[in-house]
ROBAKOL-788734 format. One line per 10 residues: number of its first residue (from 1); their letters; for each residue y, x, z of C-alpha. Coordinates in nm, 3 decimals. Each point is the difference from the previous one (the first is absolute). Layout:
// residues N
NUM) a) Y:X:Z | ...
This chain:
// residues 95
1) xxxxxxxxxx) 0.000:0.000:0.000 | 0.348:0.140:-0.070 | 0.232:-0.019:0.259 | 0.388:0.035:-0.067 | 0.269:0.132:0.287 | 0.317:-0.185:-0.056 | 0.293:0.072:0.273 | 0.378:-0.124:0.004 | 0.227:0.262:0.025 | -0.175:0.308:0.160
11) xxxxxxxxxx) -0.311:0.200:-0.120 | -0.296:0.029:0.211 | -0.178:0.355:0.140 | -0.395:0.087:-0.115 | -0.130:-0.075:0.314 | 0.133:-0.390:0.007 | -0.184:-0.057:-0.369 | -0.286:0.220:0.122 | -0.041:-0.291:0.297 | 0.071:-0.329:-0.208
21) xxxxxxxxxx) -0.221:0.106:-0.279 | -0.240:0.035:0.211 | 0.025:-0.337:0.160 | 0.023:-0.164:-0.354 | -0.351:0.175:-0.063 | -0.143:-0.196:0.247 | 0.095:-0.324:-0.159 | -0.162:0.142:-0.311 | -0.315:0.011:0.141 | 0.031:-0.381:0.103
31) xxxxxxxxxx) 0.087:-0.108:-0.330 | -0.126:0.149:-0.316 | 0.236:-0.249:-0.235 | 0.308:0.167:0.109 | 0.216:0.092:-0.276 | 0.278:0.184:0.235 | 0.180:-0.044:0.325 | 0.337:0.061:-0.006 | 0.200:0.113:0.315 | 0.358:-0.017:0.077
41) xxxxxxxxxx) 0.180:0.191:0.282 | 0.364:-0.137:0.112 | 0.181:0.086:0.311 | 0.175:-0.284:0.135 | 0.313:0.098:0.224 | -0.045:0.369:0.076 | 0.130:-0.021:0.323 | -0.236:-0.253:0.168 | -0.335:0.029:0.136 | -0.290:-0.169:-0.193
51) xxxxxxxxxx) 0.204:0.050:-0.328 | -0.275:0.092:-0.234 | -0.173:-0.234:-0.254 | -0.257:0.070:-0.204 | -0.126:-0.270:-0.276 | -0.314:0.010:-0.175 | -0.090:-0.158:-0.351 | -0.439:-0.034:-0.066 | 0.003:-0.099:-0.387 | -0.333:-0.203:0.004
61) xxxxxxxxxx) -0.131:-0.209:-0.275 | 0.148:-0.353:0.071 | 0.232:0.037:0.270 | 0.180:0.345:0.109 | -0.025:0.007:0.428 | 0.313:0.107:0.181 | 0.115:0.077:0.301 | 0.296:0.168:0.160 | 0.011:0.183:0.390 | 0.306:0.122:0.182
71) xxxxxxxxxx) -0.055:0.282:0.275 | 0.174:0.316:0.158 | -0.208:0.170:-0.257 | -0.102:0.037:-0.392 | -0.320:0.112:0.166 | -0.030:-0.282:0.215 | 0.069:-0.300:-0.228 | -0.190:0.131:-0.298 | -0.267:-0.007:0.256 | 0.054:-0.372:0.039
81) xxxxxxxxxx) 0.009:-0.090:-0.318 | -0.316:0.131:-0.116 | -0.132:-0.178:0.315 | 0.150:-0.344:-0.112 | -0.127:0.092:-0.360 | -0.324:0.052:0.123 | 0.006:-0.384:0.145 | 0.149:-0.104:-0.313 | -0.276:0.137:-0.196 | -0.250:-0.138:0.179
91) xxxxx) 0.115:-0.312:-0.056 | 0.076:0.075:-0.365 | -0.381:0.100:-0.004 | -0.143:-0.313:0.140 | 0.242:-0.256:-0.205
């Protein structure tokens, strides 16, 4: 499955791709229709706590799955996504 880094106005280091790529793999291995997830990293006021969101995009045949998570982290929130994901495929798997 290819999976594409977007981010709004900053670039992010090796070791942050390193980690979400690695989480995306995971959904790969649930789901063998994926065609791509895509993943987009904003920062929401810089100054507050629990300003980072991270949105991922599954392209599935029939219905892409979404989901977007807001933590003190990239780290953190990519981690829940691909833990919503992984409901939302499961679901996607029995429909």
């Amino acid at each position: 499955m290819n999976t594409i880094i977007n981010t709004a106005k900053f670039s992010i280091d090796e070791k942050l791709e390193k980690f979400i790529n690695e989480k995306v793999a995971k959904l790969d291995r649930m789901i063998d229709r994926a065609v791509k997830c895509e993943v987009f990293l904003k920062i929401d006021k810089p100054e507050s706590d629990n300003n980072k969101i991270v949105e991922m995009r599954l392209y599935v045949p029939g219905n892409d799955l979404f989901v977007t998570k807001q933590a003190n982290t990239f780290e953190q929130a990519a981690s829940d996504c691909v833990d919503a994901l992984k409901v939302q495929i499961e679901k996607y798997k029995n429909a």
